[in-house]
N, C-alpha and C positions, 0 to 999 in steps of 0.2 A: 558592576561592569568588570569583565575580564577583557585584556588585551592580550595575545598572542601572535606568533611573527614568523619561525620556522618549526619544520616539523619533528622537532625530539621536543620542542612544546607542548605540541598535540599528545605525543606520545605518552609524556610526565602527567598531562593534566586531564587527561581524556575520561577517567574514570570522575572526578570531580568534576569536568563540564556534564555527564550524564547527570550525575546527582542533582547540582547545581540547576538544570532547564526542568528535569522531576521534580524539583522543592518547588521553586519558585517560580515556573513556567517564564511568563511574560515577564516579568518584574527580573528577570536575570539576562543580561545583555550581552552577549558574545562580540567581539571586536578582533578583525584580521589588520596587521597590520603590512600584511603586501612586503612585506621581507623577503618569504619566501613567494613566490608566487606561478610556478608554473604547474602542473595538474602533475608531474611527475614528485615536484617536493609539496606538494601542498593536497589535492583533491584524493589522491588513493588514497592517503592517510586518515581522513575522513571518513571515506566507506568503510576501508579497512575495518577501522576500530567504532564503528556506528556511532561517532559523534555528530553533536548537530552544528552545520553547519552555522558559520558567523550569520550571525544578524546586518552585521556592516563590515563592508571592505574597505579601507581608509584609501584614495586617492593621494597614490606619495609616487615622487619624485625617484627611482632607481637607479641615476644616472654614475651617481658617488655616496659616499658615505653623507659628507654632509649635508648635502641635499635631500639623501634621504630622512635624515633625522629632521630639517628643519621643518618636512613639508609634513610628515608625522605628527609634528609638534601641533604646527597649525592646526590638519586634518580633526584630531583629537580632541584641539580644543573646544572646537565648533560641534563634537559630539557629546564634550561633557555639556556645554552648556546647555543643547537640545534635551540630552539627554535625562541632565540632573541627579546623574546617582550618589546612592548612601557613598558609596566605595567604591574604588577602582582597585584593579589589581592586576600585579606584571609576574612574571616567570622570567629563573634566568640570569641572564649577562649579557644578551644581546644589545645591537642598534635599538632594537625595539622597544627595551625599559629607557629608555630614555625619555620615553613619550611620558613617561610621568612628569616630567617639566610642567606638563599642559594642566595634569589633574594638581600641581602644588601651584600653577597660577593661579587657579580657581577654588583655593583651598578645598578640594575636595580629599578625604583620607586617602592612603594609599597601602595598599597591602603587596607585599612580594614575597613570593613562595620562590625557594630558595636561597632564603638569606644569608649572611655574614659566612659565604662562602670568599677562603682568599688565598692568592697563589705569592700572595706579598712581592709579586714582580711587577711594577708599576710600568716599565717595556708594554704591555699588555693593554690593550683597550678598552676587555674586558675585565678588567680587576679596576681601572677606573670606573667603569658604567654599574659595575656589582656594590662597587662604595657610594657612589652617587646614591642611588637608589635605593641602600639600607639605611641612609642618613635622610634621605626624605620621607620612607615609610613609617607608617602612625601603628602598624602589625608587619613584623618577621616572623617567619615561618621557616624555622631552619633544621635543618635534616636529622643533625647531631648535637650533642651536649658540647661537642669539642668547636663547634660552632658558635654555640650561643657564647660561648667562652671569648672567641677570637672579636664577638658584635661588643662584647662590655669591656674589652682592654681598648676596643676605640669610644667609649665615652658611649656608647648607645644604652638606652636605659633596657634593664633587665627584664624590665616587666614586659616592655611591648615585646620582647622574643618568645616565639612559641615552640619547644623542639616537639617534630614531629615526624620522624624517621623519614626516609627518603618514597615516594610515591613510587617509582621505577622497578621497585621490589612487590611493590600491589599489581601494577601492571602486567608486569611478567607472571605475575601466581595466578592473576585473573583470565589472561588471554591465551597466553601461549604454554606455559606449564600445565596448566589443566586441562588445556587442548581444544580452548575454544575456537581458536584460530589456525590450527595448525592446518598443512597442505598435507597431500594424501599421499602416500608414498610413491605411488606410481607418478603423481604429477611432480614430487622433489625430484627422483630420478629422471624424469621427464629435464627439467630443468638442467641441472647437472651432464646428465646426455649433450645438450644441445650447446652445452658451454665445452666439452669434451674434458668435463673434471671426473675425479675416481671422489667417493663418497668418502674416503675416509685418509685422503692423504694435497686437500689443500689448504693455501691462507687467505685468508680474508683480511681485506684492508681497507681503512676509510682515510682521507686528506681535505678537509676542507679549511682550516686556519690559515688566517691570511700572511701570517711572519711566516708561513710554509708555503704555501701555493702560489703569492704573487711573490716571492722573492727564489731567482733563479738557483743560487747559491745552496739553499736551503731542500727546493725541490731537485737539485741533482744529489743532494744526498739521500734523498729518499728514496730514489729511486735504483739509488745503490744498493741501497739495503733492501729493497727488492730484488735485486739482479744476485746477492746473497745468497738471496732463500732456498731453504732444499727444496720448497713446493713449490706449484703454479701457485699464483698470487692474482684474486678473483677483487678487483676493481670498480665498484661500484660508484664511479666520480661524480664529483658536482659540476653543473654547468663553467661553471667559473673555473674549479681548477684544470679543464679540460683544454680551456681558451688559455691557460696557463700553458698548457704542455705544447700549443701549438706554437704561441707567443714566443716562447727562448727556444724554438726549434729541438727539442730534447728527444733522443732517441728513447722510445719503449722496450725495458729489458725484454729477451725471449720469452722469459716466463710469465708474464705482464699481461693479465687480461680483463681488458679496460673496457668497461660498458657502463650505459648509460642509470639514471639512479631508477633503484626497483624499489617496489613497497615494503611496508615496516613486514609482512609474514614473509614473504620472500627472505629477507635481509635476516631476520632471528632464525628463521633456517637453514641458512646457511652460515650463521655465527654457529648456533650450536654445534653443528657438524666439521666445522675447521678445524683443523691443529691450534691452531692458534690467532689472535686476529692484530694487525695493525693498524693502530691510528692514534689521530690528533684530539679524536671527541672525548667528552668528559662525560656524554649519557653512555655510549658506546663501550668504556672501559670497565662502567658500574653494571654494563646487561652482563657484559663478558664474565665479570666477577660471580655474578648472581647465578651464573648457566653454567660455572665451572670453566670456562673456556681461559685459556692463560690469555696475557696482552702484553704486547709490543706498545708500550707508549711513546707516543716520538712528540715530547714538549720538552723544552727547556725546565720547564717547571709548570707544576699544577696544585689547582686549589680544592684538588681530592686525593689526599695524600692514602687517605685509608684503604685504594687499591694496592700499593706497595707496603703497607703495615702488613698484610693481611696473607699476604705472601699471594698474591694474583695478577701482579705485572710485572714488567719489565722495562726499566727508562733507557731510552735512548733519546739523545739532545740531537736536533739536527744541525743546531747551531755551534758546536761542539766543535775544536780545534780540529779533538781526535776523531770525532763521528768516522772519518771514512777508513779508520783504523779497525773500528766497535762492529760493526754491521753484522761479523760472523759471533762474534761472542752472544749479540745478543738474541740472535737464535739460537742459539745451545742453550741459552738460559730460560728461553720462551719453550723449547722441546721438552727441557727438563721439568717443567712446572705443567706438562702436560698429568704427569702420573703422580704430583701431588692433589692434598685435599683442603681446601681451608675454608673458612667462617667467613660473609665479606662485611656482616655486622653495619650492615646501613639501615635496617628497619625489618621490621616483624610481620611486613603486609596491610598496615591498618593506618598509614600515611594520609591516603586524600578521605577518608572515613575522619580521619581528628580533625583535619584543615574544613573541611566541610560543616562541621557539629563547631569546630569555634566561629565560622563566619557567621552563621545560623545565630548564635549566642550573641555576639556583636550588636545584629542587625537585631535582636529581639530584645536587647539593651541587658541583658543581663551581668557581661562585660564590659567593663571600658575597653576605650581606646588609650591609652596612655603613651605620653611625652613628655618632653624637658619642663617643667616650670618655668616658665622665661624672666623669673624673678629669682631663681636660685633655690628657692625652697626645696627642701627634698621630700617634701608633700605630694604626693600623686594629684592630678589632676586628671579631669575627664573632659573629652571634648564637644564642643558645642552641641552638635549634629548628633550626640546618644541621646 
């Protein structure tokens, strides 16, 4: 069983859902968990990228956070139990790996792709739900060496860490580099036309974290450093931050063009083509790297430092004393990293191809599952259900 919840989900894991329903047809279980849930962030993405859709959509609660997790929790449980699987498995940092609560009530193993990812800022919801859930999984799957690293100074055992480059780098080589999904020039231009953008002189930007979008303070300075920018700045918001913008009454810089969300081909087409792009996502800043495209990151702190090693973004804090001092700098630094070149060193394309052939392995017992000895030994042990 896989669980998944919003769509840079879909995105990450989409080429291992194919494989994943190809191997093992019936016996592999897809699971939405209604996180994201409207046809704009959820069903294009699907066609899009010709996954197949979930087998079951969890009946959860949207109302709040916690409400959402707890009905998840529930939802979940009543389909491990129905359900019975070897393994469950989550993606991520979302509300939605939480739902693994439900698969370690019923001792079922748990596997999470993305693991011992950390921004060591505990402010963060998602660096709690990312520790949670590396501490209950029985398999990590983590992107980098500097990762597994970060999982065994907190006590997680070495063996259950599998590093296996970042999937996001297969995706892009699969779909949109090689041109399986690209739009046709006449319909990019078509698009572009209709937005009244020039091909080679806007920005792109994304804002969905919630220490930025539900907090006024934060989204006026973002929107400063839009009102900055030498470009139009092309807007592709989330439902949410939009009822933000209406919420604290904020005016839309001139240059500010604010539309509703478009699909993953639309979206890497117009990343490609930007000067540069803005945002709070952590899948977003790793395509940008991957495409050559410089980034504007606007976190306090993140737990993918190897964009800024690698010399392919640019931090801006929005929380930041000085932020509404920074805003010009750091477009000069985002222009300037236009006409450099660098490595972004996250994987070599063959990410859901390893994560794939180890679950395989797993499930055909050829592998353990390994964990703590709850006796202190430092004897490996193997769990029940191999």
């Amino acid at each position: 069983m896989l669980v998944l919840g919003i769509r840079p989900d879909v995105i990450r894991a989409s080429l291992l859902i194919k494989q994943l329903k190809h191997v093992l047809g019936d016996a592999f279980v897809f699971v939405w968990s209604g996180q994201h849930y409207s046809a704009n962030l959820r069903d294009v993405f699907f066609s899009q990228l010709q996954v197949p859709q979930p087998d079951h959509q969890v009946d959860v609660d949207i109302s709040n956070e916690t409400r959402f997790i707890a009905s998840l929790t529930e939802g979940l449980s009543e389909l491990v139990v129905r359900e019975k699987p070897a393994f469950c498995g989550f993606l991520g940092d979302t509300n939605t790996v939480l739902g693994s609560l439900a698969c370690a009530a019923h001792n079922v193993p748990i596997f999470h792709i993305e693991g011992c990812m950390r921004s060591y800022d505990w402010r963060m919801p998602e660096e709690k739900y990312r520790t949670v859930i590396d501490h209950l999984s029985d398999v990590i799957y983590a992107y980098l060496p500097a990762y597994k690293r970060q999982g065994e100074a907190e006590g997680l055992d070495a063996r259950s860490i599998v590093v296996t480059g970042n999937p996001i780098v297969d995706v892009l080589q699969y779909y949109f580099i090689s041109g399986r999904i690209r739009m046709s020039s006449e319909d990019f231009s078509a698009m572009l036309s209709a937005h009244h953008l020039d091909a080679t002189s806007f920005v792109l930007m994304t804002a969905h974290r919630r220490e930025n979008v539900d907090n006024r303070a934060s989204l006026e300075v973002i929107l400063e450093l839009v009102r900055t920018c030498p470009f139009p700045v092309v807007f592709p918001a989330s439902y949410r931050t939009q009822r933000s913008l209406r919420e604290f009454g904020l005016a839309r810089p001139h240059n500010l063009l604010l539309i509703d969300p478009i699909g993953y081909i639309e979206f890497l087409e117009l990343l490609s083509a930007a000067r540069y792009v803005m945002t709070d996502s952590g899948t977003v800043v790793e395509e940008a790297a991957i495409l050559g495209v410089p980034s504007i990151q606007m976190r306090s702190s993140t737990e993918r430092p190897e964009v800024y090693e690698c010399g392919a973004s640019v931090k801006f804090d929005p929380h930041a004393p000085s932020a509404f001092q920074t805003t010009r700098q750091s477009h000069e630094s985002a222009i300037k990293l236009r006409d450099t070149r660098w490595h972004h060193g996250l994987g070599d394309g063959n990410a859901s191809e390893l994560i794939l052939n180890d679950m395989l392995s797993r499930l055909g017992g050829t592998l353990p599952i390994r964990g703590h000895d709850p006796r202190g030994s430092s004897k490996p042990y193997q769990r029940n259900w191999m």
